[in-house]
C-alpha positions as CSV (number, residue, x, y, z in Angstrom):
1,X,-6.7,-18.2,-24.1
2,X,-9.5,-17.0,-26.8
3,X,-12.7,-18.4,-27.2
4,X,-11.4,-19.7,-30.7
5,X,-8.9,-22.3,-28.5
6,X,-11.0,-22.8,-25.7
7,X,-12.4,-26.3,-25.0
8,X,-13.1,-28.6,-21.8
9,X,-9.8,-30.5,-22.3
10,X,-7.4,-27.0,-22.8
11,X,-9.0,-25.6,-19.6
12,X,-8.5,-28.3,-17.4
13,X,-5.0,-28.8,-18.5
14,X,-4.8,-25.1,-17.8
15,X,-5.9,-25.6,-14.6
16,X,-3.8,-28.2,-13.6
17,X,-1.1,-26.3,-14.9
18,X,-2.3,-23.4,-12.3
19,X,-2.7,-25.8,-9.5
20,X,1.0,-27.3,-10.3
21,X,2.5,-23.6,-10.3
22,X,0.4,-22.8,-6.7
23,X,1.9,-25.8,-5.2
24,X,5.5,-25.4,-6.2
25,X,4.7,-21.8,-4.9
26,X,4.1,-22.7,-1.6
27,X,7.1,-25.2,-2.3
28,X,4.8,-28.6,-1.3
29,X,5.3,-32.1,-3.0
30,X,2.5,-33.5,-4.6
31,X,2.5,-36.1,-1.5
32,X,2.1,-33.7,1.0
33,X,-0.7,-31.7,-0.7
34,X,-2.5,-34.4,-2.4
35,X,-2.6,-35.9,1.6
36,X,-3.7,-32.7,2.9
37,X,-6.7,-32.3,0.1
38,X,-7.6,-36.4,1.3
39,X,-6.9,-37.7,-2.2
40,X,-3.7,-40.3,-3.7
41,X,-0.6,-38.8,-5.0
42,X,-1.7,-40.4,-8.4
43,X,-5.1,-38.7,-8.5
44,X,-3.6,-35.3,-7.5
45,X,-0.6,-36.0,-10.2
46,X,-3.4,-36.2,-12.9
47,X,-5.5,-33.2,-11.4
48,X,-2.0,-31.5,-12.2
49,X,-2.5,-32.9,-15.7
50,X,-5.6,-32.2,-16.4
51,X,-7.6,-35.4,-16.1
52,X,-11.6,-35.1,-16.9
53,X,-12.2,-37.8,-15.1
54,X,-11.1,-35.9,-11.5
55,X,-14.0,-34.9,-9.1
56,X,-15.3,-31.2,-9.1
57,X,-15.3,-31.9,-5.3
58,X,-11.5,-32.2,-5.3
59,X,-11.0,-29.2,-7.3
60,X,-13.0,-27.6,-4.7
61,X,-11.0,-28.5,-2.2
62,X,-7.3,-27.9,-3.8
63,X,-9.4,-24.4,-4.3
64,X,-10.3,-23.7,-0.4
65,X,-6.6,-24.9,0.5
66,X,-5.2,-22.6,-1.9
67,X,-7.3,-19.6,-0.7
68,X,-9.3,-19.6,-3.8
69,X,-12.3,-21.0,-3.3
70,X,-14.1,-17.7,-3.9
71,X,-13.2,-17.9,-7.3
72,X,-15.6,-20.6,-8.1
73,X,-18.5,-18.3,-7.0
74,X,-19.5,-17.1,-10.6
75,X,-19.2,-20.2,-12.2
76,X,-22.5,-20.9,-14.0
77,X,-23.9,-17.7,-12.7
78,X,-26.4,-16.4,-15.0
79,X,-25.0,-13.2,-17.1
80,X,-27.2,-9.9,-17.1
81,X,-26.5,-7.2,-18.9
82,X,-27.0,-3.3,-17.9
83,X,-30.6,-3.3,-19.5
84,X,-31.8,-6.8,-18.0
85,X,-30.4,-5.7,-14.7
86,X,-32.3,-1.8,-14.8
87,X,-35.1,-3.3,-15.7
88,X,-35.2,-5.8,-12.9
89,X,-34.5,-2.8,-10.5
90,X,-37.3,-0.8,-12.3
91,X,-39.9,-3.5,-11.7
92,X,-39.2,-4.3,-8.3
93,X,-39.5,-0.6,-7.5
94,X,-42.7,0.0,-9.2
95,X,-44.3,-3.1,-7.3
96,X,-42.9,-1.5,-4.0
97,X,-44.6,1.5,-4.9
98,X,-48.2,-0.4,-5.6
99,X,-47.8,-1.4,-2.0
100,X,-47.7,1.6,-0.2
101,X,-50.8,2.9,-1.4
């Protein structure tokens, strides 16, 4: 997927389309893992579809159970590039120097 067909509604079917393939990995119904993650069969049939409407929370959780939770680490993180970041490393330097004298 390119940034020319990405939107909110492609990703989430996307991942619902991941989550479906995870669970038919691990060769689960959508009854037993929608009752593991605490949720309805219904409401775990349309996380598999893509549903807007679904909780981050349960995401979250279909996430930890899936051994991916870390994955969700970076999302929203602030994006620095090489300069912002040597800069940042300069400054914090030059005030540790300040203090030592």
């Amino acid at each position: 997927m390119n940034n020319n067909e990405l939107s909110s509604s492609s990703l989430l079917t996307e991942l619902g389309n991941r989550l479906k393939q995870a669970r038919l990995a691990r060769n689960e119904s959508q009854e037993l893992f929608s009752s593991r993650l605490g949720i309805s069969r219904q409401s775990f049939a349309k996380m598999e579809k893509g549903d807007p409407a679904i909780a981050i929370g349960h995401w979250l959780n279909a996430s930890q159970l899936l051994g991916k939770l870390l994955s969700w680490k970076s999302v929203l993180q602030s994006e620095k590039n090489l300069f912002d970041q040597f800069e940042q490393s300069q400054s914090g330097r030059q005030r540790a120097g300040k203090k030592r004298k």
